[in-house]
MARDOMAR-211173 format. One record per residue (C-alpha): residue number from 1; y, z, x; residue in one letter. Coordinates in steps of 0.001 Angstrom, whole numbers. Layout:
// MARDOMAR-211173
n_yy_zz_xx_res
NUM_Y_Z_X_a
...
// end
This chain:
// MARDOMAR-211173
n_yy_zz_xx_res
1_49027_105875_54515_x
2_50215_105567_58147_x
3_49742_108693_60357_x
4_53247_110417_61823_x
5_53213_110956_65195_x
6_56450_112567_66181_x
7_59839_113501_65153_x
8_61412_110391_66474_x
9_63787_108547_64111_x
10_64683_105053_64409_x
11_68763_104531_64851_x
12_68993_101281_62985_x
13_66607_101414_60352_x
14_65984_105219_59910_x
15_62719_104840_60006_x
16_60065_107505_61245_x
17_57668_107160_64012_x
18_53894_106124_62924_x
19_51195_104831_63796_x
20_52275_101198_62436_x
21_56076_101120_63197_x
22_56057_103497_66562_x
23_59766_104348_67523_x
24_60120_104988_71496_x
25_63239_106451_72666_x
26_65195_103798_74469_x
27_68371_105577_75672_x
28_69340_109568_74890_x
29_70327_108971_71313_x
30_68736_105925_70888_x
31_65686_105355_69626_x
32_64054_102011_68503_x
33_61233_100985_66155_x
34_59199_98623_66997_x
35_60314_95862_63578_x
36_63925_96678_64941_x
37_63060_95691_68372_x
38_61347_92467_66923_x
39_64510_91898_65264_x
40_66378_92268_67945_x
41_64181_89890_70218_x
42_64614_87335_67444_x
43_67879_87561_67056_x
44_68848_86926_71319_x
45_66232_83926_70943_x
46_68268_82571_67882_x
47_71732_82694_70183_x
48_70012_81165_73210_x
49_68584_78066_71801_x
50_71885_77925_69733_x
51_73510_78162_73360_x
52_71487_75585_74883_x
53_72279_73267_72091_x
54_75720_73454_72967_x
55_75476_72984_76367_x
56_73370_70168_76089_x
57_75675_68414_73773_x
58_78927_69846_75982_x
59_76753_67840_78958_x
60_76649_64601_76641_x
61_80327_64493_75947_x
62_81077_64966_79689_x
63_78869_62466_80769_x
64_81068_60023_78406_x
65_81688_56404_79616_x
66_85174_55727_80274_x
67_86320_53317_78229_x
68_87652_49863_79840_x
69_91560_50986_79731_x
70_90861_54552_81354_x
71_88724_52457_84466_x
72_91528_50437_84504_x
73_93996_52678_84895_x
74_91582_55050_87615_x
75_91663_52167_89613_x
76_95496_51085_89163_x
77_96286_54802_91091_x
78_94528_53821_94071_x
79_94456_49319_94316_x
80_97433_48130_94101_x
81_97696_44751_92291_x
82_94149_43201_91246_x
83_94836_43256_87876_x
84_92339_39871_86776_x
85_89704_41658_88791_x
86_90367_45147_87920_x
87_90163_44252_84104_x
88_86724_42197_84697_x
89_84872_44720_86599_x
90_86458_47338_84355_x
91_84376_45644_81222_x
92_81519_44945_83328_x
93_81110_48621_83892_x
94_81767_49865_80550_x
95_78693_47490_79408_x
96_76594_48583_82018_x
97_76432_52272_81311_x
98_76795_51627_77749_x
99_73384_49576_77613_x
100_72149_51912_79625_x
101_73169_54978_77099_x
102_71714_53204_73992_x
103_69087_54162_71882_x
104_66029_51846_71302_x
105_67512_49652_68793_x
106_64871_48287_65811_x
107_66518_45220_66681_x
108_65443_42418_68923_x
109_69368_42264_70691_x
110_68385_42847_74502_x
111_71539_43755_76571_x
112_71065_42286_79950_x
113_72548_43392_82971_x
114_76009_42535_83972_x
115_75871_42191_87838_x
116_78954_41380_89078_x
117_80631_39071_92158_x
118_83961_39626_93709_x
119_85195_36596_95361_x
120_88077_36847_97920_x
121_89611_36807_101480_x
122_89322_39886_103967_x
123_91033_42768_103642_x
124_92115_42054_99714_x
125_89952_45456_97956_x
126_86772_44029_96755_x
127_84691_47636_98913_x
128_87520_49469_97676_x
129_87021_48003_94442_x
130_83305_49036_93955_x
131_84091_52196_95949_x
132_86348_53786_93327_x
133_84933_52445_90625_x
134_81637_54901_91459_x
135_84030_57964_92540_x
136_85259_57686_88830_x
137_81240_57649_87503_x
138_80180_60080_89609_x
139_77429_58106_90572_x
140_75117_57243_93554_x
141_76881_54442_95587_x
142_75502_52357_98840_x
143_77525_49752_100664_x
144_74822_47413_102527_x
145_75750_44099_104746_x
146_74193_41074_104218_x
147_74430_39665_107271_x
148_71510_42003_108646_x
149_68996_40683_105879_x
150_65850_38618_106660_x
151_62720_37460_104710_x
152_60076_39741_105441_x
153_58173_39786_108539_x
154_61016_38265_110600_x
155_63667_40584_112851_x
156_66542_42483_110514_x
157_66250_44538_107605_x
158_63875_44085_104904_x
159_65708_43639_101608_x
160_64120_46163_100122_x
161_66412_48230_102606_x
162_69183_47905_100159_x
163_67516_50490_97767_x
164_66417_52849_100854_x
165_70564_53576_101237_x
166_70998_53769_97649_x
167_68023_56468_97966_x
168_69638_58533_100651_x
169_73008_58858_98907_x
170_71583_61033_96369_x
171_68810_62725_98151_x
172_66158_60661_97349_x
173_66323_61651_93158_x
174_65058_58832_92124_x
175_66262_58992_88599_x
176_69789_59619_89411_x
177_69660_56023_92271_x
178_67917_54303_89255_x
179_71365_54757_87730_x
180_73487_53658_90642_x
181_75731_51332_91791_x
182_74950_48920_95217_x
183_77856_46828_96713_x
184_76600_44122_98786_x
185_79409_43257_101068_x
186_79671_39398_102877_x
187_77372_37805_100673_x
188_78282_34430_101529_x
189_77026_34856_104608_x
190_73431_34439_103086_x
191_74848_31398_101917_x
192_71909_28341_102350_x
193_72754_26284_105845_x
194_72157_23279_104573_x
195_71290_20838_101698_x
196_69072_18730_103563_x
197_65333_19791_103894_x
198_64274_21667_107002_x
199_61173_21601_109384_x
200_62387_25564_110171_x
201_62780_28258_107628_x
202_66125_30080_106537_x
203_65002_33197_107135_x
204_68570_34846_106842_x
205_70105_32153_104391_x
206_67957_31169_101417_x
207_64635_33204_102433_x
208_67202_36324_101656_x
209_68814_34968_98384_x
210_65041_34208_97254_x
211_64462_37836_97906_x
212_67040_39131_95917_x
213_65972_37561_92651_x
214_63656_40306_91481_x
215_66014_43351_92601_x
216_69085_41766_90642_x
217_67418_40948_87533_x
218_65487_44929_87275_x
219_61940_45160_88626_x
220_60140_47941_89927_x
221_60468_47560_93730_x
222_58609_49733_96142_x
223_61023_50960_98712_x
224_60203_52567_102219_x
225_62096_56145_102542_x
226_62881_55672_105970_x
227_62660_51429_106360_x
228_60106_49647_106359_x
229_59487_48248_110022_x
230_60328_51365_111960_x
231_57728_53603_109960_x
232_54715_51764_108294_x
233_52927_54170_107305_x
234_55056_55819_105214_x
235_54533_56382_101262_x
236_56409_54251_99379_x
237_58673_55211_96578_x
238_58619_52810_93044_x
239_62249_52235_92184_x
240_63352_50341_88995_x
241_66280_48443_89372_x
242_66533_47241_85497_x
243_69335_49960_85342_x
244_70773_49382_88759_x
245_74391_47590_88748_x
246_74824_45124_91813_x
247_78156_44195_92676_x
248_78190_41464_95220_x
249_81518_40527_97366_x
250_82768_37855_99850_x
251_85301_36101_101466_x
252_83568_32647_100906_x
253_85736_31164_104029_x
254_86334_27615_103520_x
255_85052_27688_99973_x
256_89114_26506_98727_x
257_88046_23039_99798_x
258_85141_22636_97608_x
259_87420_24148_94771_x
260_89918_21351_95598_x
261_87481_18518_95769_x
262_86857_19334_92561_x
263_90220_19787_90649_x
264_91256_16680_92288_x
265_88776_14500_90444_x
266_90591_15149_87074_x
267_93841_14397_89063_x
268_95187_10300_88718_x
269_98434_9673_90086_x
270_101266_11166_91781_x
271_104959_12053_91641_x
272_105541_15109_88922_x
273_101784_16054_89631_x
274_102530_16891_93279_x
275_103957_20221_92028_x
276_101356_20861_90371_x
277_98632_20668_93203_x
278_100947_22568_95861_x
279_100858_25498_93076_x
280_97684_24956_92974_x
281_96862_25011_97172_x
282_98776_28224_97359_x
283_96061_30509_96139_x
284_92498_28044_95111_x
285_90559_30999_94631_x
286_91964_31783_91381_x
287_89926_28768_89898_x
288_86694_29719_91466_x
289_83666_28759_89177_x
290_79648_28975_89481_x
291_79532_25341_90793_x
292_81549_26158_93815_x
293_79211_28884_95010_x
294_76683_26309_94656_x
295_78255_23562_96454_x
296_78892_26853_98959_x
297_75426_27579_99573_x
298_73943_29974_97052_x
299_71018_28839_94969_x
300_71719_28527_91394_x
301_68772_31348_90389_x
302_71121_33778_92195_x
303_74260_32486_90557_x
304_72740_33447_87115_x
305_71876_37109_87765_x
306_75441_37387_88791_x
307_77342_36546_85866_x
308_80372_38234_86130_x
309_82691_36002_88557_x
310_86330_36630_89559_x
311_88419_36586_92276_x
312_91074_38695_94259_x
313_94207_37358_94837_x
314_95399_36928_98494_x
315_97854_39938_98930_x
316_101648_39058_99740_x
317_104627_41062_101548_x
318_105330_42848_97676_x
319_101798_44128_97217_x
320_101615_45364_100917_x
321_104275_47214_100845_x
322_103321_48372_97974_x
323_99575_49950_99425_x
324_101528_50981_102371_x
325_103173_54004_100444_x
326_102156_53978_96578_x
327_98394_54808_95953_x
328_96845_58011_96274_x
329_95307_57505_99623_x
330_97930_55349_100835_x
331_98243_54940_104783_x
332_101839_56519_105073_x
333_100539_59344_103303_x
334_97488_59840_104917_x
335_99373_60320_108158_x
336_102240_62368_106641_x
337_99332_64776_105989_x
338_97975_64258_109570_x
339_101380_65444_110721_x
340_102080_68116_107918_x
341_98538_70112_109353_x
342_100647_70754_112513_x
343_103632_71755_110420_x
344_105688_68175_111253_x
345_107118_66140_108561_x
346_106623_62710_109346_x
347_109305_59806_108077_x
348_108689_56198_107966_x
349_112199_54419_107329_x
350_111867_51726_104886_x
351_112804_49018_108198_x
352_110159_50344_109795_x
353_107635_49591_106884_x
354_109092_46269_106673_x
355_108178_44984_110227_x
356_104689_46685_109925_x
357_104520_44095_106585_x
358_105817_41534_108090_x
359_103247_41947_111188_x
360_100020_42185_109001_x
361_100870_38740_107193_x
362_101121_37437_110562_x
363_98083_38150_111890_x
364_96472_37760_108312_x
365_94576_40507_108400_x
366_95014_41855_104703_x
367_95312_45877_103599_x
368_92882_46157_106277_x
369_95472_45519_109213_x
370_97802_47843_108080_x
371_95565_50504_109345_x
372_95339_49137_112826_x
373_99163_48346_113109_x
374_99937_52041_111795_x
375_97370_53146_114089_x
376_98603_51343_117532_x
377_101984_52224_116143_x
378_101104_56281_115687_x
379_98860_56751_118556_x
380_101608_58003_121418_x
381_103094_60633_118692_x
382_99487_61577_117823_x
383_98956_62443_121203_x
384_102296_64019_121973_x
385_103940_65897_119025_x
386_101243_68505_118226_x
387_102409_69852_121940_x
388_106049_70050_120927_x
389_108490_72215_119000_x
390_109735_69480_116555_x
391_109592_69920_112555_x
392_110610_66415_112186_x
393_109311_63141_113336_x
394_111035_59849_112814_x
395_109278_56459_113012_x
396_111942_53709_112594_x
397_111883_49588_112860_x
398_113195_49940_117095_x
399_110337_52284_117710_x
400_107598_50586_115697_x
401_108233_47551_117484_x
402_108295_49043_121086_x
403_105025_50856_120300_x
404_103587_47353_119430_x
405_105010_45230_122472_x
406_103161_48126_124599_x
407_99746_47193_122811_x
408_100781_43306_123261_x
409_100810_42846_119625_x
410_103711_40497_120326_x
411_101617_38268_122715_x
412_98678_38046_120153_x
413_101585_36180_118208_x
414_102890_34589_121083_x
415_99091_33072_122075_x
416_98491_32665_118025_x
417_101273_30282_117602_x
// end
């Protein structure tokens, strides 16, 4: 029989302190035995795991996929128009992160990657495109340029670069970059010179689509931290890019005459068919297929990791206007808000928006030249209104157009024509 000790009584259970259930005072008027502090201890464990459960599974549902529609409509609130290639890289996104969710499957059904390319003319949203698509994921996102690309050993950028930038937008986690998205902006411009054998190498051309192969289809590529020609000694870091979504974009300059060489072989005749073909001229790049990036310049290997092809539509007076004042970010706002931080309202009159429409079809410059023409427009108030006692701050058609005579806007025209 166990041995009492003291006159100490357990609160909970009522049990006496011994030499095999000792009670130690806890609080004044609280003592504790030591099977009701087990109990206790049990009892928090229980709650905590049961806690952790539901955090992990709160973490699950918030790391949902967006379904196609919900990327859709993200995107509608801050491109305007788009909507072929909106919908396409919508699905192509869903399917990425989808595959990438899945369970091993008993199955032998192997998802492969849907890399995507955005065909189109400057200025029409294929950055902005891939940009919002990976503000809506929450995921790491690099933009790299072609155009700086070279096989290695020769002066540029190694390609392996392309994964170095994907590395530094998230701090160099490399699980989180092995789940990223990289946009690979004027990729026509790797495009292969030639069809006709060479006695010199195309270092930048071919030699860099070759080079891509093995990051598009998911490798494991070992990437310098801080580039590979300026530092090597460095350690390298193994990246897998199996899980890695590229989305490729370019303007493909020049690329509507291969389209139309080939729609005009299945054309015989003329009269009621010359409607036809003048629709057709007014925007090629809607019938953009594989073949035509071949006849372009790209090599067909690279044409088949990039299976997801569409186009953007060149963007007319309606849809300017349009990302002049309707998205989220939209230019008029973003300088209403400039103003508003000195306590000015700003107001664009609709003539005024008009002739800043008007002058970026002109000069063909896309959503892109709106900036500039708001900018050289702007610049004088900028400078001058934060200085003055003014709530209010008019731009209208007569003062839009005087701003851009001073910046000889008008003789670009002039000398254009």
């Amino acid at each position: 029989m166990a041995n009492k000790r003291s006159g100490l009584v357990c609160s909970m259970c009522g049990a006496t302190d011994c030499s095999s259930n000792p009670v130690v005072k806890v609080l004044d008027g609280l003592n504790l035995c030591t099977d009701c502090i087990k109990f206790i201890d049990d009892a928090r464990d229980t709650q905590l795991n049961n806690s952790g459960r539901d955090k992990e599974k709160a973490l699950a549902e918030s790391t949902a996929i967006p379904k196609p529609i919900e990327i859709k409509e993200f995107l509608d609130q801050y491109i305007i128009g788009q909507e072929e290639a909106k919908k396409y890289l919508s699905v192509a996104v869903y399917n990425h992160y989808k595959r990438i969710q899945q369970k091993d499957s008993k199955d032998d059904v192997d998802i492969e990657k849907s890399n995507v390319i955005l065909v189109g003319p400057t200025g029409t949203g294929k950055t902005l495109l891939a940009k919002t698509i990976a503000r809506l994921l929450d995921v790491p996102f690099a933009i790299v340029d072609a155009t700086v690309l070279t096989e290695a050993g020769y002066v540029g950028e190694d390609i392996e670069s392309l994964l170095t930038r994907l590395l530094q937008a998230c701090d160099y986690d490399v699980e989180r970059a092995e789940k990223g998205i990289v946009f690979i902006d004027e990729i026509d411009k790797i495009a292969r010179k030639s069809d006709n054998p060479s006695i010199t190498r195309d270092v930048s051309g071919e030699g860099v689509q070759q080079g891509l192969l093995k990051l598009l289809e998911g490798s494991t590529v070992l990437v310098p931290p801080n580039g590979g020609r300026k530092h090597p000694e460095q350690k390298m870091i193994a990246v897998d890019t199996k899980n890695i979504l590229f989305i490729c974009g370019g303007a493909f300059d020049g690329i509507e005459r291969k389209i139309a060489s080939r729609l005009n072989t299945h054309v015989v005749g003329y009269g009621h068919d010359e409607n036809n073909r003048k629709r057709q001229r007014e925007n090629l790049m809607r019938y953009v297929m594989p073949q035509d990036l071949k006849s372009f310049g790209l090599i067909p290997e690279i044409i088949g990791r990039l299976p997801i092809l569409t186009s953007l539509d060149p963007l007319d007076k309606v849809a300017l206007r349009r990302i002049l004042t309707e998205p989220k970010n939209a230019i008029v706002r973003q300088y209403k808000k400039i103003f508003l931080l000195d306590g000015v309202e700003l107001i664009f009159t609709d003539d005024a928006l008009d002739l800043i429409v008007d002058k970026a079809v002109e000069y063909k410059l896309g959503a892109r030249g709106l900036r500039s023409i708001v900018e050289t427009i702007m610049v004088d108030a900028m400078f001058e209104v934060p200085s003055q006692p003014v709530k209010t701050f008019t731009v209208d058609a007569a003062y839009a157009l005087g701003k851009l005579e001073k910046a000889h806007f008008e003789k670009m025209e002039i000398s254009d024509k």
